[in-house]
N, C-alpha and C positions, 0 to 999 in steps of 0.2 A: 390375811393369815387366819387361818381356824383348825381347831379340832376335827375328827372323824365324824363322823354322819351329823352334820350341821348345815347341810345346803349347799356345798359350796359348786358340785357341778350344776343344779340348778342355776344358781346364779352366771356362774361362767359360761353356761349353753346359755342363758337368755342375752347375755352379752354377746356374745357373739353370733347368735343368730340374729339378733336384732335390725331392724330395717336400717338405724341412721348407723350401725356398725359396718352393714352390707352396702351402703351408699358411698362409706367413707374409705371402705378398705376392698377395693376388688377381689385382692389374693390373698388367700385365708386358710390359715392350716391350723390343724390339730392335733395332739398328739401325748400318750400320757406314761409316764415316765416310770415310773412307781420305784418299790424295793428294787427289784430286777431290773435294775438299772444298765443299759446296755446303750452307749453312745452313739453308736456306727448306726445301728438299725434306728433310733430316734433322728437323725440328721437324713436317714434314707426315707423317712416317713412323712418328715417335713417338706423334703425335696421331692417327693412325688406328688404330693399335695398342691405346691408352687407351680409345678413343670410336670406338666401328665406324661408327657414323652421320655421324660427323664430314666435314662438306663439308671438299675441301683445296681451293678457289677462297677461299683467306682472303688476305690480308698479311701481312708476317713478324709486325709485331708484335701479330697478333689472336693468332696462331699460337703466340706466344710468351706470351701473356698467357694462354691458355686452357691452355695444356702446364703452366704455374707454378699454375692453379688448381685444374687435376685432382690436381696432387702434394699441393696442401694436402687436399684433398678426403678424399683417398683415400690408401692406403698401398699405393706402387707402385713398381715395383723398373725401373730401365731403364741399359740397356747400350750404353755408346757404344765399338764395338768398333773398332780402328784408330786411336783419335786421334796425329795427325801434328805436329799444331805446338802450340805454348803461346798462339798466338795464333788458333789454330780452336780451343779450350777454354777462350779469354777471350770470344769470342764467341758460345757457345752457353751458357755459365755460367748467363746472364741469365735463363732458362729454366727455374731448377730451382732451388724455395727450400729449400736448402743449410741445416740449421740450422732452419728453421721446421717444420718438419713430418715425420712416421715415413715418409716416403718416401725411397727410398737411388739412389745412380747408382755405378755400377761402371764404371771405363774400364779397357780393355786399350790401352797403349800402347809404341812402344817408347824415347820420349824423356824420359830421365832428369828433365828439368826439370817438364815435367807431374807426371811420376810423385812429385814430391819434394810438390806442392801436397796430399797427402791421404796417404792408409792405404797402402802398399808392400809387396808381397808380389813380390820377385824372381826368378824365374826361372832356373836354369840348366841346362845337357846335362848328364846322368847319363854317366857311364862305365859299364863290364862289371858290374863290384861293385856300383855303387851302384845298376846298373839291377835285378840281381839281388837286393840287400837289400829294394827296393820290391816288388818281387813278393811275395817272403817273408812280408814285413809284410800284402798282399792277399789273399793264399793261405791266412795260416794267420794270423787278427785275432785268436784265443786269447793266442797268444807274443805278439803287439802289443799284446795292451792289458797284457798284464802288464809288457813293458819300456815302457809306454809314459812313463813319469813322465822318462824323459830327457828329454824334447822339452820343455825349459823353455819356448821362446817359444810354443807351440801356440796360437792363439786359439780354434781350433772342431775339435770334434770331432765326426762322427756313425757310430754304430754301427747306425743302419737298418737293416733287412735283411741283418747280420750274422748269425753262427752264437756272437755273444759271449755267453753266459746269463747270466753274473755279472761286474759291473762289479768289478773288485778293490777295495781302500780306497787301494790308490796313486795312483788318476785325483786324487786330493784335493792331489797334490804338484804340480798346474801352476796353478804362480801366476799367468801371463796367459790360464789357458780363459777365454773370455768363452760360447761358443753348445757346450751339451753338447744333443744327439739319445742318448736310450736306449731308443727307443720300441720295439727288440725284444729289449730284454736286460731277461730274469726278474728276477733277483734286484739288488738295489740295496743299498749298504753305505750305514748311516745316517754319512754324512761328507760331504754334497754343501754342507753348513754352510760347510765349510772354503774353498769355491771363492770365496775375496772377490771375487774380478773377473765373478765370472757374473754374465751379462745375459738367455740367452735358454736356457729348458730345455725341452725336447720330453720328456713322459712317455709312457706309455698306461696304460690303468685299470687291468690286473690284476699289476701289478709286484709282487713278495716279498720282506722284507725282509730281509736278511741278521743275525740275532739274532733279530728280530721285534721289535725297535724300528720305532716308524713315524718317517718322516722328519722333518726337524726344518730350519726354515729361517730360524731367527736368525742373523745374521752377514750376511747376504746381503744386503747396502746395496746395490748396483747393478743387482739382476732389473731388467729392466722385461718381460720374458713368460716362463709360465708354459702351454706347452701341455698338456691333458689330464690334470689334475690332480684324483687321485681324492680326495674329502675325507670320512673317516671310517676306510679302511682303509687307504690309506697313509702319509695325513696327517691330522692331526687339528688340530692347529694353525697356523690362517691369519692371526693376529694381527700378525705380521709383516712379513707381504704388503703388509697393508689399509692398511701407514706407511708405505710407501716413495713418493715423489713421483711415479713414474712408473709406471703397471702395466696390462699387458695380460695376462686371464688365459681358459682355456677348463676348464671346471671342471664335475666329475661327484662323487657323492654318491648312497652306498645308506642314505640316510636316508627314511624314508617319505614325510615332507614336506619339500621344500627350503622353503621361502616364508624361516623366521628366517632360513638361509643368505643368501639369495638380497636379504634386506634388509642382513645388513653388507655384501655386495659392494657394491651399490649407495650404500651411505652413506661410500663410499672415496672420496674426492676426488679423488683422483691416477687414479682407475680409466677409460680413456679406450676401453677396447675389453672386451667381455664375452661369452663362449660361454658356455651353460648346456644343456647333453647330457644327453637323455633320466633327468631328474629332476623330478617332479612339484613345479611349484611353483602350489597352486591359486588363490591369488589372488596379485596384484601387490602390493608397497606403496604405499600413497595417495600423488601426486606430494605433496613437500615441497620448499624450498628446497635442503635439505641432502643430499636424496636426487637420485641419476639426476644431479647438477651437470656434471659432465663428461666424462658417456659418448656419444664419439661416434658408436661402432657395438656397436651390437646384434644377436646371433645364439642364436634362443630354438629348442631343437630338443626335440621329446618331453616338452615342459612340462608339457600336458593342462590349461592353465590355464582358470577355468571361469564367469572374467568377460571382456565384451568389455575386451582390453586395448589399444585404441588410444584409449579413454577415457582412460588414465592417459600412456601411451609417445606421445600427442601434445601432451604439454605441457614434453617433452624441451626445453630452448631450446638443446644441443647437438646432437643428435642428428643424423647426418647420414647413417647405414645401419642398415636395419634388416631382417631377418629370421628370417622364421616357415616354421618349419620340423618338418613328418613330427606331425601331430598337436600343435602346440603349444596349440591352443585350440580347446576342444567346444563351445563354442556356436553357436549359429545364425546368428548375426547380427555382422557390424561396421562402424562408424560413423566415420569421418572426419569431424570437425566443422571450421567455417568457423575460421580462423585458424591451427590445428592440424598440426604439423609444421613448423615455418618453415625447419627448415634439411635437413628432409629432402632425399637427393638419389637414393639408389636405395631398392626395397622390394621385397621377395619376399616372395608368399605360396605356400608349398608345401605338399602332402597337407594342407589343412583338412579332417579328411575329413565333418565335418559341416557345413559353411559351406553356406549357403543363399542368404543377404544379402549384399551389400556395399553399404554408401549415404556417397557423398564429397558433403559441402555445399562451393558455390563459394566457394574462397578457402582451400580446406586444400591442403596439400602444392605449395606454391606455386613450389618450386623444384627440386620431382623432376625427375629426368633420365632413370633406369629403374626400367623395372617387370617384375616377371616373375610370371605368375599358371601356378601348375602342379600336376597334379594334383588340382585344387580341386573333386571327379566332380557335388556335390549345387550350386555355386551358377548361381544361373539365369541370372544376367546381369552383364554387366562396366559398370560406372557410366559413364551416358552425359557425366554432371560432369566426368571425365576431361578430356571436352577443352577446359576452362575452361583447362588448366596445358600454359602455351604453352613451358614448359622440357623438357616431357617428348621427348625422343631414342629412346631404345629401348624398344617396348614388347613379352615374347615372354610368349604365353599357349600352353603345354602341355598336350597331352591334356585339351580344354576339349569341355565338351556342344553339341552340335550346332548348337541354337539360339544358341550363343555370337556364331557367325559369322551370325548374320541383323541 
């Protein structure tokens, strides 16, 4: 919450443009509300943003009903910038299921009373000094991260694109971090245990250990993600992970074969989003009851997996994204069968560089929305079945064979 000309769409655009915001949140909308407060057209702006295809000759409340099903859908971040009254943020409320789903709304407003309904992060003019200490702290993040453990209420931290190599052991003293980004800092001290309130940790694969302890992440009741997590050299133990009720994880591994890995993730109940980065995992595990339960989205990149996997990834009865990505699977051929995917809503097939086939029997993927076929140089033809699936919106085929378009 703040006053007039104090920064705050600065702030709100660097949030949201931000890399660990654009990693976290695919679907991303903006939109600013102001005096001229007009509900229909802000729910039309939001939803064109979501759904490029999206006709806006709708009524409020189709409007309203489709903006609330793409947030359950999908994990999608939207900005209602300018909100004015507590009574234009009772009426768009309806809108956004709050509480049901990984999708978030950021308002910048400047009325105390709105502001008091959620998370509060205040506003205020800096003087000479203070504007001067902020610099300091921008100029030279070395000195900042070492004082940083004064800043008790801290929620998020990111050192992105920083010049910081080594995290000190003091970051372990902010008892409210919830969202730590290290994704350019070397060396990591085995203490990130300590952070009970973490919820969202951004790594990258070649981090060092400070001792040469690898990291360790008992204690950490509240993760629910886990970016880019090398498993064998930084970390070696994910047992901890695979109990927590809630987990989004993107996960790398210089183990020869991921496949055993690649079956505890999957046998995680709570595990509802899953990356798996250029690690070979040669075959899938057989669907089971127990397995795959409630993974909603899927993102399989550099698998080389060397059965068709849509045999098994369409008996998902969660599953609602999926993609194949940069050589995830050498074989020639894949099959979408009749009933298969039910709740699929988008699919990306990227660089297959062997794919030859694709054959969809009528009645698989019956609720896709998008499609995106790219890179795909060896398949012959795009399945005329397609157009059985009257939900499909967007459909974009990249660098496709000639004969694609006949």
């Amino acid at each position: 919450m703040w006053h007039g000309r104090i920064g705050k769409d600065t702030l709100a655009t660097k949030i949201y443009n931000g890399e660990a915001v654009e990693r976290c949140f695919k679907y991303r909308a903006w939109v600013c509300v102001s005096q001229q407060f007009q509900p229909k057209t802000t729910f039309q702006r939001l939803l064109k943003q979501l759904l490029r295809n999206e006709s806006e000759e709708q009524d409020e409340d189709t409007l309203v009903r489709k903006l609330y099903q793409v947030q359950r859908d999908r994990k999608c971040l939207l900005v209602l910038d300018d909100v004015w009254e507590v009574d234009h943020w009772n009426c768009l409320r309806r809108a956004f299921p709050i509480a049901e789903a990984d999708s978030k709304v950021f308002l910048t407003t400047r009325n105390q009373n709105i502001a008091s309904r959620g998370y509060v992060l205040n506003l205020k003019c800096l003087d000479e000094d203070e504007g001067w200490e902020l610099l300091q702290k921008i100029a030279f993040p070395n000195n900042y991260s070492q004082g940083i453990a004064k800043w008790k209420l801290l929620k998020l931290l990111s050192l992105e694109n920083s010049i910081v190599k080594e995290l000190p052991p003091s970051i372990c003293k902010l008892p409210c971090l919830q969202t730590l980004n290290v994704k350019n800092t070397m060396r990591l001290p085995n203490c990130i245990y300590k952070m009970k309130r973490l919820r969202h940790l951004f790594m990258k694969d070649d981090h060092e250990r400070v001792g040469g302890e690898k990291l360790k992440f008992e204690g950490l009741n509240e993760l629910e993600m886990v970016d880019d997590i090398w498993v064998g050299d930084v970390v070696d133990d994910i047992t901890h992970l695979l109990k927590l009720p809630k987990m989004d994880m993107d996960v790398n591994t210089n183990r020869e074969d991921g496949s055993t890995l690649f079956r505890r993730l999957v046998m995680c109940h709570s595990l509802h989003y899953l990356r798996i980065t250029h690690y070979r995992v040669s075959k899938l595990p057989a669907y089971e009851v127990q397995l795959y339960e409630n993974v909603i989205e899927l993102q399989l990149v550099g698998t080389r997996i060397e059965e068709d996997p849509m045999e098994i990834l369409e008996k998902l009865p969660m599953l609602r994204v999926l993609g194949l990505w940069s050589n995830p699977y050498v074989g020639r051929e894949i099959v979408c069968r009749a009933t298969g995917f039910p709740e699929l809503r988008e699919l990306i097939l990227q660089r297959l560089l062997n794919l030859m086939g694709w054959r969809v029997q009528k009645g698989a993927m019956l609720n896709l929305s998008s499609l995106l076929n790219a890179e795909c140089s060896k398949l012959k033809m795009i399945p005329n079945e397609l157009e059985f699936i009257n939900t499909l919106q967007e459909l974009r085929i990249i660098s496709m064979r000639e004969e694609l378009l006949i």
